[in-house]
KELUM-116244 format. One record per residue (C-alpha): x, y, z; residue number from 1; residue in three letters. Coordinates in steps of 0.2 Angstrom, whole numbers, plus 5000, padded with zeros to 4 digits. Layout:
// residues N
+------+------+------+-----+-----+
!    u !    v !    w !   k !   r !
+------+------+------+-----+-----+
!    X !    Y !    Z ! NUM ! ALA !
...
+------+------+------+-----+-----+
END
This chain:
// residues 232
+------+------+------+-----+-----+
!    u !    v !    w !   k !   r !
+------+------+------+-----+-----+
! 5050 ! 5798 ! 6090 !   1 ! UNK !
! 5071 ! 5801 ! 6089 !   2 ! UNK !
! 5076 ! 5815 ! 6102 !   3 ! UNK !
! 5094 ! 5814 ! 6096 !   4 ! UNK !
! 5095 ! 5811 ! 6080 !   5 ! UNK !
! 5081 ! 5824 ! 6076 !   6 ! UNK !
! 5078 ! 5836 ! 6061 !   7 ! UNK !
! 5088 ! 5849 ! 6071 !   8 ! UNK !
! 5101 ! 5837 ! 6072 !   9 ! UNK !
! 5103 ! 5833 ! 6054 !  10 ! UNK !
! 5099 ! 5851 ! 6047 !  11 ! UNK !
! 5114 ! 5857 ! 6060 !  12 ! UNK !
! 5129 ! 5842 ! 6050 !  13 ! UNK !
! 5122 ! 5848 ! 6035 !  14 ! UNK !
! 5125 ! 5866 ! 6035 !  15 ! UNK !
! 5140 ! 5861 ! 6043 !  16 ! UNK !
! 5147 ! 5854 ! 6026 !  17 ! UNK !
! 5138 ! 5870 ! 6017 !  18 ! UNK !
! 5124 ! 5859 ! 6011 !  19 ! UNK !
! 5107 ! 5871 ! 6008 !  20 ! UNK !
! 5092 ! 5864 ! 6021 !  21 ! UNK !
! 5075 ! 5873 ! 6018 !  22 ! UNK !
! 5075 ! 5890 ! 6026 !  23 ! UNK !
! 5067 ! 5888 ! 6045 !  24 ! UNK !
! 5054 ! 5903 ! 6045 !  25 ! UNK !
! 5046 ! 5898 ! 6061 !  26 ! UNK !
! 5046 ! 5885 ! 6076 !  27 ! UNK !
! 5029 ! 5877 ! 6084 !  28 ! UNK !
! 5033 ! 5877 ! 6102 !  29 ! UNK !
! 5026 ! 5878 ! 6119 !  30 ! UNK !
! 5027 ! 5897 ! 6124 !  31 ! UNK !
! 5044 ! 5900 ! 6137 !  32 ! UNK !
! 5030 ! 5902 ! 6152 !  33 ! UNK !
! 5030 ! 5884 ! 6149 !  34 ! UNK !
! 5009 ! 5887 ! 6152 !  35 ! UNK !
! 5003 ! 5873 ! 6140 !  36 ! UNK !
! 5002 ! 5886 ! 6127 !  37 ! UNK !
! 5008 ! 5884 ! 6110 !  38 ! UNK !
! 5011 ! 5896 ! 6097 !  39 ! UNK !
! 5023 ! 5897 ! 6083 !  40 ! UNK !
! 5040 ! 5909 ! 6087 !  41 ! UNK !
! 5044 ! 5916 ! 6071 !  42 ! UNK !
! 5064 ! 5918 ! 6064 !  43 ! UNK !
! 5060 ! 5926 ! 6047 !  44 ! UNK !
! 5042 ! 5934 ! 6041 !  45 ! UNK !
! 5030 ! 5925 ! 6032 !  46 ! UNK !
! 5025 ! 5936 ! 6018 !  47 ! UNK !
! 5019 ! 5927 ! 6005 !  48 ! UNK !
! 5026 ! 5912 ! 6006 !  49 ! UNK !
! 5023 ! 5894 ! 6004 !  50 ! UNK !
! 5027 ! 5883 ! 6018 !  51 ! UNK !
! 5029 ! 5865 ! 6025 !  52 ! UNK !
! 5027 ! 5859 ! 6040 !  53 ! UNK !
! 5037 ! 5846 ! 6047 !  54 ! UNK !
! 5036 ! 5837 ! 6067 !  55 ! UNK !
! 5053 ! 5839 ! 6073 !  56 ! UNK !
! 5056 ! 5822 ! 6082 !  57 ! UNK !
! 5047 ! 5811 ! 6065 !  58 ! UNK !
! 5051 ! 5804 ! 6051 !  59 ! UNK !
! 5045 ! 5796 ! 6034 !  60 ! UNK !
! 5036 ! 5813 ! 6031 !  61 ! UNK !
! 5025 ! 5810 ! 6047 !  62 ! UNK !
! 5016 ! 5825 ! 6050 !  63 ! UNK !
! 5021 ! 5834 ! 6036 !  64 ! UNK !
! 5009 ! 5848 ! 6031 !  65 ! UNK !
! 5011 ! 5859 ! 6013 !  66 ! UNK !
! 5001 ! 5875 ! 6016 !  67 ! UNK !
! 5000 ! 5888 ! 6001 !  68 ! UNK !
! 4999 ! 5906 ! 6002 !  69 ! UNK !
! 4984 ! 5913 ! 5996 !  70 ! UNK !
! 4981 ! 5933 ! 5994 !  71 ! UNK !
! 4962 ! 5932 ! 5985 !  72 ! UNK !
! 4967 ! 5925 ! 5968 !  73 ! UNK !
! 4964 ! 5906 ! 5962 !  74 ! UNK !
! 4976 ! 5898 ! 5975 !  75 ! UNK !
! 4987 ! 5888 ! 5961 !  76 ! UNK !
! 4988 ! 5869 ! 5962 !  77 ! UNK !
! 4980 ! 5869 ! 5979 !  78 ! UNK !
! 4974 ! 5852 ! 5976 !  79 ! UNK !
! 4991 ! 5845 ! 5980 !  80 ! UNK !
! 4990 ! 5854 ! 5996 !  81 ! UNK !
! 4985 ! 5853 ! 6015 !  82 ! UNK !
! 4977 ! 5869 ! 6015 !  83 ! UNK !
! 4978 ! 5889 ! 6010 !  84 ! UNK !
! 4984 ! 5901 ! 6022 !  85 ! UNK !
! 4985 ! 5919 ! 6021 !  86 ! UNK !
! 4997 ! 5926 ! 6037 !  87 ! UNK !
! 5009 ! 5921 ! 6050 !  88 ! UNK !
! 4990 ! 5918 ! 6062 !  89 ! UNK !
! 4984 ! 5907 ! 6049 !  90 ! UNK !
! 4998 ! 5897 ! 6049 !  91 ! UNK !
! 4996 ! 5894 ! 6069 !  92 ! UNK !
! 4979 ! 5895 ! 6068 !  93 ! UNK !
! 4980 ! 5879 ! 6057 !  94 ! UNK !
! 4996 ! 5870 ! 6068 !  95 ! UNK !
! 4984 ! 5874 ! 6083 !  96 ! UNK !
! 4967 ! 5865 ! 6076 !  97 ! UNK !
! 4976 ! 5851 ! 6070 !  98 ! UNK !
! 4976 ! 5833 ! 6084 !  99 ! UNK !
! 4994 ! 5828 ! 6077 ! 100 ! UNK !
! 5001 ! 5846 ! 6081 ! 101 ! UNK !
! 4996 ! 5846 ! 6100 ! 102 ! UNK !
! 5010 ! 5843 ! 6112 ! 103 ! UNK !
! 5026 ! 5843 ! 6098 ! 104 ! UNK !
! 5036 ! 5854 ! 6093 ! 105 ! UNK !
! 5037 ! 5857 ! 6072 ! 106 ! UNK !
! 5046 ! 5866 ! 6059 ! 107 ! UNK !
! 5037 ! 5879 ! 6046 ! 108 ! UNK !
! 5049 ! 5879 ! 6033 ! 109 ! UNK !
! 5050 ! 5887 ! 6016 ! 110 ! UNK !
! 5042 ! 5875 ! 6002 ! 111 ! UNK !
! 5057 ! 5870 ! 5992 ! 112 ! UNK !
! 5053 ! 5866 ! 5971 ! 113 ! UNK !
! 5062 ! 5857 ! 5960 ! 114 ! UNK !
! 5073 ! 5865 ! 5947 ! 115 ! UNK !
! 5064 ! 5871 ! 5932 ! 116 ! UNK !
! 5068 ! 5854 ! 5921 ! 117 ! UNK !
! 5065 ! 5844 ! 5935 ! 118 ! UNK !
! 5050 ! 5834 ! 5944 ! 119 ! UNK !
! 5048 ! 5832 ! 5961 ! 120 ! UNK !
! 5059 ! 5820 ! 5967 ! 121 ! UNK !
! 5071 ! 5815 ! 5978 ! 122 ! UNK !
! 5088 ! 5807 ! 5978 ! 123 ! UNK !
! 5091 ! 5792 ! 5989 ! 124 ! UNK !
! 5112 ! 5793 ! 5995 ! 125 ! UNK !
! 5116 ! 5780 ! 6005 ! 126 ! UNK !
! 5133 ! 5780 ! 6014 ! 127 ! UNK !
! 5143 ! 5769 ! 6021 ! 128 ! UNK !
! 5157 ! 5771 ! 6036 ! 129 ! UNK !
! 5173 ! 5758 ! 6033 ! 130 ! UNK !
! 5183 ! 5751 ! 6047 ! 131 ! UNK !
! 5198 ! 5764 ! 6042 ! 132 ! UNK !
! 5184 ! 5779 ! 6044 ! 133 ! UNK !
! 5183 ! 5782 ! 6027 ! 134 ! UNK !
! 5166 ! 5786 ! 6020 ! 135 ! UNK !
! 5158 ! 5777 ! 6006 ! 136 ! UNK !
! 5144 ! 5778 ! 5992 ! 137 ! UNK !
! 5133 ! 5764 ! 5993 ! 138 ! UNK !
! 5119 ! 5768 ! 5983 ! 139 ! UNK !
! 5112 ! 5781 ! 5973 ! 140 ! UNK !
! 5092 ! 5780 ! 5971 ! 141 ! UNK !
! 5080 ! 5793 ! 5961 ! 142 ! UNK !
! 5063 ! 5792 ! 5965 ! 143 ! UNK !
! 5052 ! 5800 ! 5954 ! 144 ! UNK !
! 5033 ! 5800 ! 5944 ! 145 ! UNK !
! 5025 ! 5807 ! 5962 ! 146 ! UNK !
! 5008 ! 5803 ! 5963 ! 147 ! UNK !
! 5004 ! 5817 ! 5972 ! 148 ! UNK !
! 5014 ! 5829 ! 5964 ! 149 ! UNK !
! 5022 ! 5838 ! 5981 ! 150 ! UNK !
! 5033 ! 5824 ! 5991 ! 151 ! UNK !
! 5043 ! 5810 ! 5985 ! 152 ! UNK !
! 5033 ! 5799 ! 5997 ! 153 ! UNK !
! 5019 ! 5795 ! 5983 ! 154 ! UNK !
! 5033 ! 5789 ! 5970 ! 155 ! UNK !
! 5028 ! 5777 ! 5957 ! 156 ! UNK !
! 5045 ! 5775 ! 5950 ! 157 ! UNK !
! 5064 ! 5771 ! 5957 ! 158 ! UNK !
! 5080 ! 5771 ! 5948 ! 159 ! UNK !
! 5096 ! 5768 ! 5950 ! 160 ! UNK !
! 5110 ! 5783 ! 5948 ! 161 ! UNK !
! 5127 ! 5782 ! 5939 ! 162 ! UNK !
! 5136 ! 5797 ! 5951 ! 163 ! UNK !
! 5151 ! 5799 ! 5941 ! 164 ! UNK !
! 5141 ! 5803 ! 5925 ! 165 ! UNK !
! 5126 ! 5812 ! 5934 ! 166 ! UNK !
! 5112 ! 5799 ! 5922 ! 167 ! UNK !
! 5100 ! 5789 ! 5928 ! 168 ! UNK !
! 5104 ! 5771 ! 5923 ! 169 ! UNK !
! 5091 ! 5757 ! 5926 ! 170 ! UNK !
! 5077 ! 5754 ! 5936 ! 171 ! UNK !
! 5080 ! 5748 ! 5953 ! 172 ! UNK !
! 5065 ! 5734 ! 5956 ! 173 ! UNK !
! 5077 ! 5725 ! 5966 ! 174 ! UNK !
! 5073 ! 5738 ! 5982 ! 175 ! UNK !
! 5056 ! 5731 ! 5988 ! 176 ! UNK !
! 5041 ! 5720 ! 5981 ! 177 ! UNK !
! 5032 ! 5736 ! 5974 ! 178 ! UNK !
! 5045 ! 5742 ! 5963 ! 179 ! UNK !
! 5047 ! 5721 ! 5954 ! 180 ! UNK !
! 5034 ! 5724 ! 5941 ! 181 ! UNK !
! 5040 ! 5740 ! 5935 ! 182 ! UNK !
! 5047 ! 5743 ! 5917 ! 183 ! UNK !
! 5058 ! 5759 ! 5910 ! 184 ! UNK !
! 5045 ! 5769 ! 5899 ! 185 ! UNK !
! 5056 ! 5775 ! 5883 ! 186 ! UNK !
! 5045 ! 5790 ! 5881 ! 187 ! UNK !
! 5047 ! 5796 ! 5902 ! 188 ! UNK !
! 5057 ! 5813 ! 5900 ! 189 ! UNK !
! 5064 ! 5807 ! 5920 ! 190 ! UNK !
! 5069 ! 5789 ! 5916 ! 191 ! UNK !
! 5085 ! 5780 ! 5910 ! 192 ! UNK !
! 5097 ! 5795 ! 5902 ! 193 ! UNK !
! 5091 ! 5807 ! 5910 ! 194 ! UNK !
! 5103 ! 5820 ! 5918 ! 195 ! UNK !
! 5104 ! 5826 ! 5935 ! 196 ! UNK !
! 5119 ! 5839 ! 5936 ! 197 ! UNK !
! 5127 ! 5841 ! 5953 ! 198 ! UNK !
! 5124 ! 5822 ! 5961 ! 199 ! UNK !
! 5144 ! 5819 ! 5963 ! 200 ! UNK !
! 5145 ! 5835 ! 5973 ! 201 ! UNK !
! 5130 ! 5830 ! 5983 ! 202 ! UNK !
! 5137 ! 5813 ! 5987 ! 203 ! UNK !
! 5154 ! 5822 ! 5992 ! 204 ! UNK !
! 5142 ! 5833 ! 6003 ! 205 ! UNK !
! 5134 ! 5817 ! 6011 ! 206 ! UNK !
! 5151 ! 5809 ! 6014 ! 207 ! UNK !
! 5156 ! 5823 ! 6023 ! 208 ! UNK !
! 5140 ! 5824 ! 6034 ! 209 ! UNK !
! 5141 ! 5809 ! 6039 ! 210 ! UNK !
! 5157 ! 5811 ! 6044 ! 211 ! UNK !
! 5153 ! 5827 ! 6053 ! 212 ! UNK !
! 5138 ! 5818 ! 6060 ! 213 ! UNK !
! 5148 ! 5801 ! 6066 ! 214 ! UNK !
! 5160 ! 5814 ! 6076 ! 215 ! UNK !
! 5145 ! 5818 ! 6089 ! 216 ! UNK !
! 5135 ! 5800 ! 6088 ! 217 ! UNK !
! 5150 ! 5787 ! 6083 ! 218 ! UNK !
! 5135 ! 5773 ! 6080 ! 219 ! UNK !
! 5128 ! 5782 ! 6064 ! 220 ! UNK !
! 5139 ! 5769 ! 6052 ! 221 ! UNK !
! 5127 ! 5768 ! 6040 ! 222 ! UNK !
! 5116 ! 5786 ! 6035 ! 223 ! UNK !
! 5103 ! 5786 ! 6021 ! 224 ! UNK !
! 5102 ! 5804 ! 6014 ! 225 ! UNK !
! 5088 ! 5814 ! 6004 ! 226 ! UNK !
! 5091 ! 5828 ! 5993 ! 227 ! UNK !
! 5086 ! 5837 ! 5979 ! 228 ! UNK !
! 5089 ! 5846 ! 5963 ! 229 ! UNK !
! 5082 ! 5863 ! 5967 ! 230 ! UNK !
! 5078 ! 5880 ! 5960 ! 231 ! UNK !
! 5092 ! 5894 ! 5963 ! 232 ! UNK !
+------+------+------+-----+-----+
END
């Protein structure tokens, strides 16, 4: 549990820099009589939304929760969700029956896809701060082929990025023993050559959160960065 370098904390450097963070419609927190009552105090309306949940003070995707709007109709690809929900008391109702909800707060945010010739993803940018306090890209990771077809947490295949031409280059089976054994597929529309427009000037973005981010906590000398490609 991090209560300084939470989600609130790194969603606030990066709108700093103008980088886009996934619209906060609501907040899961303990009601301002301070009772021991939780409920969610909502900043946009729900309408018919998708949402996802995420614990405010975790990490590594944690408590995360993807809950689908449903209005009647065939909820589509509610297998690769946590649940259907059809309000804004639906959504509480389901933070409030849930053990890992009870006593923390968490974010209902707006379920962010990927671009139309895109999977889900997610692009690892790891930074660097130099003696100088100059910012540096380190690495540049996509990780792909999701499993479960929602979160980048169930990928099945890393690469390595070139940011100055926007491709993916190799694989990267060098990052941990699960990734060794893995081979380039020729015929994968998301492996080597692939293009990914935008990754330099999401790198910039970084380098600039970080600096942003290193002028409130001076320790943060390293800073690993997701983001994605995402629809307009």
């Amino acid at each position: 549990w991090d209560h300084v370098t939470h989600k609130d904390f790194w969603r606030d450097h990066l709108r700093r820099v103008g980088a886009r963070v996934p619209r906060e419609l609501g907040r899961w927190e303990e009601s301002a009589e301070g009772s021991g009552v939780w409920r969610v105090t909502w900043s946009v309306p729900l309408g018919k939304r998708d949402v996802v949940i995420k614990v405010l003070d975790e990490s590594n995707g944690c408590g995360d929760a993807f809950l689908l709007h449903y209005d009647g109709a065939a909820a589509g690809g509610a297998g690769a969700c946590d649940g259907t929900v059809t309000s804004e008391a639906a959504v509480e109702a389901y933070l409030a029956s849930q053990p890992r909800y009870r006593g923390t707060s968490a974010l209902v945010l707006e379920w962010i896809r990927p671009a139309e010739d895109q999977e889900v993803h997610t692009l690892d940018i790891l930074t660097v701060a130099q003696p100088d306090g100059s910012i540096e890209l380190v690495t540049l990771l996509y990780w792909g082929d999701c499993a479960n077809g929602r979160t980048s947490h169930s990928t099945r295949a890393g690469y390595v990025v070139d940011a100055i031409e926007e491709e993916i280059a190799s694989t990267c089976k060098w990052y941990a023993p699960g990734f060794a054994g893995m081979r380039p597929d020729p015929g994968r529309a998301f492996g080597i050559g692939h293009k990914l427009p935008g990754v330099a000037a999401a790198c910039q973005l970084m380098a600039e959160a970080h600096r942003s981010a290193m002028r409130e906590q001076p320790w943060l000398r390293m800073i690993g960065w997701d983001a994605m490609i995402a629809r307009n």
